[in-house]
PABA-435564 format. One line per 5 residues: their letters; for each residue x, y, z of C-alpha. Coordinates in Angstrom, 1 decimal. Each point is the difference from the previous one (the first is absolute). Example, Ala and Ser with C-alpha at 12.3 -4.5 7.8 and 13.67 -1.06 7.14 Angstrom:
# PABA-435564
as) 12.3 -4.5 7.8; 1.4 3.4 -0.7
//
This chain:
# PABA-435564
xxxxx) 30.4 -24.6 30.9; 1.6 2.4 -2.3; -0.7 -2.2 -3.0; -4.0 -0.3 0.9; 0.4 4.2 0.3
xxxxx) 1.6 -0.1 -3.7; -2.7 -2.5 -1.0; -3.1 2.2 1.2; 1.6 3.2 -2.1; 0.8 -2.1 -3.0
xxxxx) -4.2 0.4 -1.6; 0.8 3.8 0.6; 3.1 0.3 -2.2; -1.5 -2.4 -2.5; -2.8 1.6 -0.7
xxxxx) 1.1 3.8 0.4; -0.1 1.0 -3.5; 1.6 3.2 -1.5; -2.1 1.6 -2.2; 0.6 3.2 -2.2
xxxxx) -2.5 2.8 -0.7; -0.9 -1.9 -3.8; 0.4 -2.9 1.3; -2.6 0.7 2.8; -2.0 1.2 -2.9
xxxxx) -0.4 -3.0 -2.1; -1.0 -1.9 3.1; -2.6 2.5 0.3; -1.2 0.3 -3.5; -0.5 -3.9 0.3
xxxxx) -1.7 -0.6 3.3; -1.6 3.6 1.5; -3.6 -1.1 0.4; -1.3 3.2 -0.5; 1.0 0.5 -3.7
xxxxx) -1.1 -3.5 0.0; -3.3 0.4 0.7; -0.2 3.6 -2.6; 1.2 -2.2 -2.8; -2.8 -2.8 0.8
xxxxx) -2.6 2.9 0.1; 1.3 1.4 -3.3; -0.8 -3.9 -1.5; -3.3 0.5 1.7; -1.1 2.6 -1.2
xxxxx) 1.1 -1.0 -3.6; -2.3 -2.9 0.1; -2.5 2.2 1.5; -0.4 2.2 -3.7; -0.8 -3.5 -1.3
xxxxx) -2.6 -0.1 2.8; -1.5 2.9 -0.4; -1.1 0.1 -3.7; -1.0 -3.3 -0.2; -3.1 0.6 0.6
xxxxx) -0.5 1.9 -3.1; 1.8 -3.0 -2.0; -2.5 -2.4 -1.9; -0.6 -2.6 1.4; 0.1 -3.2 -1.5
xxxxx) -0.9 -3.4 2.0; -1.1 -3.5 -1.5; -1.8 -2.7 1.9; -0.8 -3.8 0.0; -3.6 -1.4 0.8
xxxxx) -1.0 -2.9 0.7; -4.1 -1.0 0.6; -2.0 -3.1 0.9; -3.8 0.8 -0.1; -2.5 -2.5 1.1
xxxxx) -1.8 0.2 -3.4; 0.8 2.1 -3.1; -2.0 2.7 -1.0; -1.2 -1.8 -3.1; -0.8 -3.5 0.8
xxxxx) 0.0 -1.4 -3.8; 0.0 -3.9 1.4; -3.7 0.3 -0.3; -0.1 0.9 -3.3; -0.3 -3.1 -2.7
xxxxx) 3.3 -0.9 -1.0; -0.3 0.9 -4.0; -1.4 4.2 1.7; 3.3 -0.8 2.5; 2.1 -0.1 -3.0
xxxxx) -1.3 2.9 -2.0; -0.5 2.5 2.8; 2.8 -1.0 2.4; 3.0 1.7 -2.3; -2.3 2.6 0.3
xxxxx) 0.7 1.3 3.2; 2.8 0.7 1.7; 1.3 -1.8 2.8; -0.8 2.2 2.2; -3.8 -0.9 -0.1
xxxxx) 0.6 -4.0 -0.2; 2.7 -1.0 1.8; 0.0 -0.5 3.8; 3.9 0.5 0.3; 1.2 3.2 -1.2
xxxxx) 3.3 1.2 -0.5; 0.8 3.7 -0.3; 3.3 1.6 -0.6; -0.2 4.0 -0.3; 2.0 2.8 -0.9
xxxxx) -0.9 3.9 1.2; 1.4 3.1 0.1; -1.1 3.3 1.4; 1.5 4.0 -0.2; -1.2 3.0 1.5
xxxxx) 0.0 3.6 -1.4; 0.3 2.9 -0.1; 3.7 -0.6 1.0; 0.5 3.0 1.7; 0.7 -1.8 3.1
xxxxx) 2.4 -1.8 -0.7; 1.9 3.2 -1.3; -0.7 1.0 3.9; 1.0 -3.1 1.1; 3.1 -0.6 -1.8
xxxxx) 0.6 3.6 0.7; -0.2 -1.1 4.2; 2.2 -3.1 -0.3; 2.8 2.0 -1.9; -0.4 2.9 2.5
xxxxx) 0.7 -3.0 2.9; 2.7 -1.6 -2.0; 2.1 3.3 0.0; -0.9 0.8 3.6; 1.7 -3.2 1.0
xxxxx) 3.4 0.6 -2.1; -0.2 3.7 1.8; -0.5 -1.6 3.2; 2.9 -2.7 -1.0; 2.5 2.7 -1.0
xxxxx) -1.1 2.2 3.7; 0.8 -3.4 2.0; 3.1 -0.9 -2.0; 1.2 3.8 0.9; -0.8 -0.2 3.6
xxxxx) 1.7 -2.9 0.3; 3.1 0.8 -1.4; 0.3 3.2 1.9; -1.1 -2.0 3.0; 2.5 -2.7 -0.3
xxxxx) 2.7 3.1 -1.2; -0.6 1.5 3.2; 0.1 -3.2 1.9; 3.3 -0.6 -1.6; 1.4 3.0 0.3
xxxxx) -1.0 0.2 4.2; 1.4 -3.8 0.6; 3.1 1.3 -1.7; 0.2 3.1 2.3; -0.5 -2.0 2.8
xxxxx) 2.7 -2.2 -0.4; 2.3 3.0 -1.0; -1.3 1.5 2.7; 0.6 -3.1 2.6; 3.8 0.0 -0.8
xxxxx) 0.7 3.1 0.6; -2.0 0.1 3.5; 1.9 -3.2 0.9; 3.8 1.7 -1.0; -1.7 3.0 2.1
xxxxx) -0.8 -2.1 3.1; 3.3 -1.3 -0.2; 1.4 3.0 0.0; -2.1 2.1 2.8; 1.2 -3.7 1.9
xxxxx) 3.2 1.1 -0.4; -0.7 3.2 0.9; -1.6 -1.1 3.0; 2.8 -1.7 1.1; 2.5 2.3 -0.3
xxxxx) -1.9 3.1 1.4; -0.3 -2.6 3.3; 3.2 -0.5 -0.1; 1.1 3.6 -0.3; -2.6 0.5 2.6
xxxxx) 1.5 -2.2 2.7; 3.4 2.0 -1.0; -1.1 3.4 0.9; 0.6 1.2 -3.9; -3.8 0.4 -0.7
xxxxx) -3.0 1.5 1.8; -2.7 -2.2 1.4; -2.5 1.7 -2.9; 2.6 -0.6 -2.7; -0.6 -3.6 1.6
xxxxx) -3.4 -0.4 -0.1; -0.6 1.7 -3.0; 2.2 -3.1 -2.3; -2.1 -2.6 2.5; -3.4 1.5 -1.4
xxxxx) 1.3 0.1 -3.6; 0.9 -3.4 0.2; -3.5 -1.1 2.0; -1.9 2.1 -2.8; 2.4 -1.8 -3.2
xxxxx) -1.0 -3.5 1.4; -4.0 1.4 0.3; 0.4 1.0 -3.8; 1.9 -3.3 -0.8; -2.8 -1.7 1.6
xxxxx) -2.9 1.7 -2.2; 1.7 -0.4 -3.3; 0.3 -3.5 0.4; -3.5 -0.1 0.3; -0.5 2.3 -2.9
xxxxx) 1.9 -1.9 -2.3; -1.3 -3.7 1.3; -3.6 1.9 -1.0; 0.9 1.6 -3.2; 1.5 -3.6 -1.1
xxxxx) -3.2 -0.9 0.9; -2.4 2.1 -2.2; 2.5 -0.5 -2.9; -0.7 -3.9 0.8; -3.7 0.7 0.3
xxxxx) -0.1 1.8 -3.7; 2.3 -2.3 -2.0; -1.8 -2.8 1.5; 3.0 -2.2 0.8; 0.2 -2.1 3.7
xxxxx) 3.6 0.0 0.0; 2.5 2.8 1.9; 1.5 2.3 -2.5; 2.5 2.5 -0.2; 0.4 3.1 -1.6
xxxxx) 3.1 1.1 -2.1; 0.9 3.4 -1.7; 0.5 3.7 1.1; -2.3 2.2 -0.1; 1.7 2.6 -1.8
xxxxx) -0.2 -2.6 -3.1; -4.1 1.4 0.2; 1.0 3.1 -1.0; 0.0 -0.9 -3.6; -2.8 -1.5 -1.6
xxxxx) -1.4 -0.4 -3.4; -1.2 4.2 0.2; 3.6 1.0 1.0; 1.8 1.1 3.0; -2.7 1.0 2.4
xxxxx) 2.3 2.7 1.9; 0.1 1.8 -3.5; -3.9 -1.0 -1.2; -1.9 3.2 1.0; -4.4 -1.2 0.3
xxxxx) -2.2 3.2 -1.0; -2.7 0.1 2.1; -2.6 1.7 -2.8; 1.0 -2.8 -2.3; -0.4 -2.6 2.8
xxxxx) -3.3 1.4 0.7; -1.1 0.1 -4.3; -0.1 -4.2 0.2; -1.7 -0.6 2.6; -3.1 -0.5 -2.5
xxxxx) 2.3 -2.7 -1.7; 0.6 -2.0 3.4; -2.1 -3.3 -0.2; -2.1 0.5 2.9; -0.9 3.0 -1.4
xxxxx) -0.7 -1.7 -3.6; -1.8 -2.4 1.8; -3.2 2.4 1.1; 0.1 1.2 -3.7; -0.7 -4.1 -1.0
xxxxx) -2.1 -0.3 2.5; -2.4 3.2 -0.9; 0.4 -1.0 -3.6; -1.9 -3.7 1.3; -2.7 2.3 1.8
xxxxx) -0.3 1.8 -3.1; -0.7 -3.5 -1.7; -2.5 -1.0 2.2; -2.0 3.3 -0.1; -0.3 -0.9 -3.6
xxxxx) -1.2 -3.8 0.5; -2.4 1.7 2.6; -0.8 2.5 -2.6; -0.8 -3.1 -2.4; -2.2 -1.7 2.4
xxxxx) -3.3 2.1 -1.5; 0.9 -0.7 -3.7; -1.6 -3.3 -2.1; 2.2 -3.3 0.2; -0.4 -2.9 -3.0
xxxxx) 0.6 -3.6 0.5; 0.8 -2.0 -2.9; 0.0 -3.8 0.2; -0.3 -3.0 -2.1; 0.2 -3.9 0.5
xxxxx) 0.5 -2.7 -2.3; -1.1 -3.4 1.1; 0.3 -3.4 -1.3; -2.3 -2.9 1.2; -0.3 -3.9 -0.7
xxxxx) -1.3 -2.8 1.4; 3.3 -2.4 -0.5; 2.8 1.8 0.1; 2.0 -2.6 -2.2; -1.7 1.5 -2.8
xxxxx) 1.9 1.8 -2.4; 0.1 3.7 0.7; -2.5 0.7 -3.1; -2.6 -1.8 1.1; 0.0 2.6 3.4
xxxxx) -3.1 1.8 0.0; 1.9 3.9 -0.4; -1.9 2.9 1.6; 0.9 3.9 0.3; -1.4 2.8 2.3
xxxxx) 0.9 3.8 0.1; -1.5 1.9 2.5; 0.8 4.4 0.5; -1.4 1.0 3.3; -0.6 3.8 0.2
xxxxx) 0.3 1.4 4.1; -0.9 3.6 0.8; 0.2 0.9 3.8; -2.9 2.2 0.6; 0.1 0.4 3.8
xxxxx) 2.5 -2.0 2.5; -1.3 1.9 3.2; 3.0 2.9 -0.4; 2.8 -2.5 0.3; 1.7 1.4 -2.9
xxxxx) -0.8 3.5 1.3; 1.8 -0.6 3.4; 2.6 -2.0 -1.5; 1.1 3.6 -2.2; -0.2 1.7 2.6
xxxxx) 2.4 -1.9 2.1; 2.8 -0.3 -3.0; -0.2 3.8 -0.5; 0.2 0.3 4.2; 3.1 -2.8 -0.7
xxxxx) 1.6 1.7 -2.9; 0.1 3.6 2.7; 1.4 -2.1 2.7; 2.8 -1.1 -2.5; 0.9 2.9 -0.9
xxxxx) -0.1 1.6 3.7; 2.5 -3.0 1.5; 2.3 1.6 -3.3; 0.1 3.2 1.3; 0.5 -1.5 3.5
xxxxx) 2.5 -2.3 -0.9; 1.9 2.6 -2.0; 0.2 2.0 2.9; 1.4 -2.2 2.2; 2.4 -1.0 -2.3
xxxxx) 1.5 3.5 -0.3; 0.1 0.1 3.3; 2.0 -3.1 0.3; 2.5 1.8 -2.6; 0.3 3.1 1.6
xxxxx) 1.0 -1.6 3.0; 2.3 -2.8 -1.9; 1.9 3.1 -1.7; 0.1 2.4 3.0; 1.9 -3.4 1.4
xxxxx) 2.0 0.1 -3.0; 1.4 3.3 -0.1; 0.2 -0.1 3.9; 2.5 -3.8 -0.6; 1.7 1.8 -2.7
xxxxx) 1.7 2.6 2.0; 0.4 -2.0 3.0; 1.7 -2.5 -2.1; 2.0 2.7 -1.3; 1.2 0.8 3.7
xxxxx) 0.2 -3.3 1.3; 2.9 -0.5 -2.4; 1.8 2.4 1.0; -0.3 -0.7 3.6; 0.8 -3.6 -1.2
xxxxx) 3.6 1.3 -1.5; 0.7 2.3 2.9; -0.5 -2.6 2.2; 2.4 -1.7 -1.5; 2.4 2.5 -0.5
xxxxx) -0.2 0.2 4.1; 0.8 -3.3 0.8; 2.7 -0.4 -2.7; 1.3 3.4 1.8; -0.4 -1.6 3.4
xxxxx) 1.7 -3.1 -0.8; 3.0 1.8 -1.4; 0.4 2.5 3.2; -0.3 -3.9 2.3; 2.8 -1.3 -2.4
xxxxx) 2.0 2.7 0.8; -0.8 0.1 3.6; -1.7 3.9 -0.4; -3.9 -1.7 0.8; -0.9 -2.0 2.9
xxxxx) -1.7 -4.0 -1.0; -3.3 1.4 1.2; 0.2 2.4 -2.3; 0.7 -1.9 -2.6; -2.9 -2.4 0.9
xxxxx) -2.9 2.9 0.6; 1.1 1.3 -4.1; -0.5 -3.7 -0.9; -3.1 -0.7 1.6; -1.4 3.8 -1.9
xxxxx) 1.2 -1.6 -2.8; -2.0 -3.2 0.0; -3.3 2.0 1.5; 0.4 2.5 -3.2; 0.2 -2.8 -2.3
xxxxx) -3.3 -1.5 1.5; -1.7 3.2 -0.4; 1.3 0.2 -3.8; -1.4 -3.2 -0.4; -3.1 0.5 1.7
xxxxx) -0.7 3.4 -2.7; 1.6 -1.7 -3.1; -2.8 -3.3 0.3; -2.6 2.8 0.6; 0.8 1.9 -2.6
xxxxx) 0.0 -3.2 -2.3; -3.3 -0.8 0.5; -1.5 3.0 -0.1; 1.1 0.5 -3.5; -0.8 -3.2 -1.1
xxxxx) -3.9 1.0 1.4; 0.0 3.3 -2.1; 1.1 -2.4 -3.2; -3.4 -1.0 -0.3; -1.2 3.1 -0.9
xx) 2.5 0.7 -2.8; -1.0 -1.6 -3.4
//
């Protein structure tokens, strides 16, 4: 029996893998499906420049013909055969043959090329929305799978020390019943150590769900099927490639100064500039177009013959087009791209508004964290300076054991807290680092 136990936990330990914060990050960088799908929209829209001014490209196409009529068009078999001889060289084959073969070469431009300045103009303007809208996924990500991180992290930080706190309010328990049943404590005292211990295994309880679901959204963004676990201390977060963050100070007027260079922001400036484009191909619309073309065919009758003998033929044709009415299409079509281009302008403002507001909030949070943290440190060390007290008046028998046991079990709640405040803080300034540049 126990060997079928230790058989059914054996896929578990296999395939628990420890993973450190860059180590967590190459696996995202390789197989998040959201940056995924930016870069393939970045290719996209690459191709789609190519797309867009090919319409103003020349185009060039050749053909192949081949025709079987039922008589030719110049029936010299009922001619005498001396006029069949001097007359049929005169004629191309064309006219005398009843099989015809036709290869052909054309090519055709439009101008003025002012739309395909417009055009190009469009593509460009959509190429460089979707490397803004790469760089704003890539950054939500990151921060995402930070914060992710970060909380799994704290939740198995947090997990031990609720688990060396349930065994000690268990303790606790135990001997406040004992002292109970001897007289040496009141019923409250009693009752009060049973509660702690009830509430400790109701806190013990709801972190191991917390950290079974932040293992799981980590899971969910680095796109792996396989139980992980998360190694480090979150104190290492502290420093990063801007410094230590307990000594970086954010100024909110600064913070506030690049928003206009966040990409979502940059974004509605690309895409006004492509309404801007096409109020100009509108505009266009009521001017003259030209179309150029030529052809070049060659025709024969046997196409075995050399290449010479082909009967050779050019054509070049300019086609003049001046829209004089189109039932106010092109009217209502500028209006709507100057109705568009307000809009655009109006989700800016908007946008830009809500975006301060999201700041404002973000660094009220942060100055809020940042003194809290401050405190929590302190409560941290003084917490410990109690128990290490404590434990020194139980060795030398000044302190009862329950004594000792209620400093330790401050101890461990302290720490959570600190913790709980140091993750917060984290992640809050790794949200206001997208608004420095």
């Amino acid at each position: 029996m126990k060997r079928i136990i230790l058989f059914l936990f054996i896929p578990t330990l296999i395939f628990s893998k420890e993973l450190t914060f860059e180590e967590a990050k190459e696996i995202l960088l390789r197989n998040n499906i959201e940056i995924k799908q930016a870069e393939s929209k970045v290719l996209q829209a690459k191709y789609k420049q190519l797309e867009m001014v090919s319409p103003w490209i020349p185009k060039v196409s050749g053909s192949f013909r081949y025709t079987k009529l039922s008589q030719p068009q110049l029936d010299l078999s009922k001619l005498p055969p001396m006029q069949r001889q001097l007359f049929g060289s005169s004629f191309p084959p064309t006219l005398t043959s009843d099989k015809l073969y036709v290869a052909n070469l054309s090519i055709s431009e439009v101008v003025p090329l002012d739309k395909f300045v417009y055009s190009y103009s469009i593509a460009s303007a959509q190429y460089e929305i979707s490397k803004k809208e790469y760089e704003k996924v890539k950054r939500d990500v990151m921060i995402k799978f930070k914060e992710n991180f970060l909380k799994t992290l704290l939740a198995k930080k947090s997990l031990e020390v609720i688990e060396k706190a349930v065994q000690i309010s268990s303790e606790n328990y135990k001997v406040s019943e004992s002292l109970y049943h001897e007289g040496r404590v009141s019923y409250l005292d009693f009752s009060s150590a049973k509660i702690n211990y009830f509430n400790s295994k109701l806190n013990l309880f709801k972190m191991q769900n917390n950290y079974k679901l932040a293992e799981e959204n980590l899971k969910t963004i680095l796109c792996v099927d396989y139980d992980i676990d998360v190694i480090g201390e979150l104190e290492d977060f502290l420093n990063d490639e801007t410094g230590n963050l307990l000594e970086k100070k954010f100024d909110f007027e600064e913070l506030k100064k690049n928003i206009d260079l966040l990409p979502e922001m940059r974004m509605l400036d690309l895409q006004k500039r492509i309404l801007k484009n096409n109020l100009n191909m509108v505009r266009s619309e009521i001017f003259p177009s030209i179309v150029i073309s030529g052809s070049y065919d060659w025709t024969v009758d046997d196409y075995n013959r050399p290449i010479e003998e082909w009967d050779d033929r050019y054509s070049w044709s300019v086609i003049l087009n001046w829209p004089l009415f189109n039932g106010g299409s092109t009217f209502a079509k500028y209006k709507q791209a100057k109705e568009n281009i307000k809009q655009i302008e109006l989700s800016k403002q908007q946008a830009k508004e809500g975006i301060t507001l999201e700041l404002t909030s973000l660094y009220s949070t942060y100055l809020q964290l940042k003194d809290s943290l401050s405190v929590a440190q302190d409560m941290v060390e003084q917490a410990k300076e109690n128990y290490e007290v404590a434990k020194s008046y139980y060795l030398e028998g000044r302190s009862s054991y329950l004594e000792l046991l209620q400093a330790e079990l401050n101890f461990s709640n302290t720490r959570i807290n600190y913790y709980q405040t140091l993750c917060d803080y984290i992640i809050t300034c790794e949200k206001l680092k997208k608004y420095s540049y």
